[in-house]
Phi, psi and omega in degrees: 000131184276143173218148205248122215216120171302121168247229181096322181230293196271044173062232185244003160288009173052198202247125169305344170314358176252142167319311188292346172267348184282330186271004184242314158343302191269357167254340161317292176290355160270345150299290189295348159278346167190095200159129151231149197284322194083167183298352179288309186273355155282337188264004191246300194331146217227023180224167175283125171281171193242135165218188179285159190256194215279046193262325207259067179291358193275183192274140211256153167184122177322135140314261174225187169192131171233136189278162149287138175337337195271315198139339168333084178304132181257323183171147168217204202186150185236127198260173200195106182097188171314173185251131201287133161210189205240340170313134183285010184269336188292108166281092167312286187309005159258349187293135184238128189196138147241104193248159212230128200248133176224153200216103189323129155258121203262133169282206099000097172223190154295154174278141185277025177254018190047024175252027175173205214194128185253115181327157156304138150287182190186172167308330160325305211281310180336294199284342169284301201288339150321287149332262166319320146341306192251040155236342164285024203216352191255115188222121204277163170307117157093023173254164139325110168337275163014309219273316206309303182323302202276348180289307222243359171242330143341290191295321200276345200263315183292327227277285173281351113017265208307295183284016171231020167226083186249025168284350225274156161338347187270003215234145164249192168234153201212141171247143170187140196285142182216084152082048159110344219225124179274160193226157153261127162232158175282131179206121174239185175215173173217169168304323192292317192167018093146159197201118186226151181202121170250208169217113193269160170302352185256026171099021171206153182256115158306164159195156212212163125190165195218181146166161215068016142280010264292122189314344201285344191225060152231173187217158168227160190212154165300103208280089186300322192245160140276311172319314168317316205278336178282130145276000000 
């Protein structure tokens, strides 16, 4: 039987509104929070990656990068400041960081396993990766470990919400240079930390969130060397 499997915000993990996708969900972003892909899977891609532009001296460093069943880079992200974590030791409310998520833009295809057919992507998927990104770097004050799991398929279920509505009231609009030329993106904020998403011109969607940054005074540019970003 063929079915139609949402990527539109989260790739081939479908819509979270299910237990079984909030837990695949929540296992994802704890992959992409400690694990790197290394510079190989930035070099098999086949759209231009994006970082902040050369406004942004501070220190640079790949993330991740995430694939299709085939093997496809679907998207990935570039950190820019500190490096966001979860150690407890860390004083979250001093971390200054921005990281900026870039996202193939894709049509309507087949699965590459051929039992359904995957929506396009759009700026939704920029504001889920984005979204969820900045809930693997967030641990609110004085809750329990304990807690956190169930903290985190709550947060992760409003995240994409959030991101399939982005006309919706929660969300603002912001102009900000994209390799010189402003652009609009949807931008919200939370106590944890801000979270914006667009479309650049050569065909791929952005997405961003930081914090202890302020979002209001970046730009992004096409990441000339990517290899430069490794450490």
């Amino acid at each position: 039987m063929e079915t139609t499997r949402r990527v539109g915000a989260q790739g081939a993990l479908g819509d979270p509104s299910t237990s079984d996708n909030v837990e695949a969900g929540r296992t994802a972003q704890e992959e992409v929070s400690g694990s790197r892909r290394g510079l190989d899977g930035y070099l098999l891609a086949d759209f231009p990656w994006y970082g902040l532009d050369e406004a942004f001296t501070g220190p640079r460093r790949l993330m991740h990068v995430g694939a299709a069943a085939d093997g496809t880079v679907e998207h990935g992200s570039t950190g820019h400041g500190d490096e966001p974590t979860l150690r407890a030791e860390a004083e979250h409310h001093k971390q200054r960081f921005t990281v900026v998520v870039t996202v193939a833009s894709r049509p309507v295809r087949r699965s590459a396993d051929g039992t359904g057919v995957l929506e396009a992507t759009s700026v939704s998927s920029a504001a889920w990766l984005a979204g969820s990104g900045l809930l693997t770097c967030t641990w609110p004050p004085q809750m329990e470990r304990a807690l956190r799991d169930d903290w985190l398929d709550q947060q992760t279920t409003i995240a994409w919400e959030l991101a399939d509505d982005l006309d919706g009231p929660d969300w603002s609009k912001l102009s900000l240079p994209v390799d010189g030329v402003p652009m609009g993106f949807h931008y919200r904020e939370s106590e944890y930390g801000w979270v914006l998403a667009g479309s650049a011109r050569d065909g791929v969607h952005i997405g961003a969130y930081g914090r202890g940054m302020s979002a209001y005074g970046l730009g992004f540019s096409v990441v000339k060397d990517i290899a430069a970003y490794e450490h």
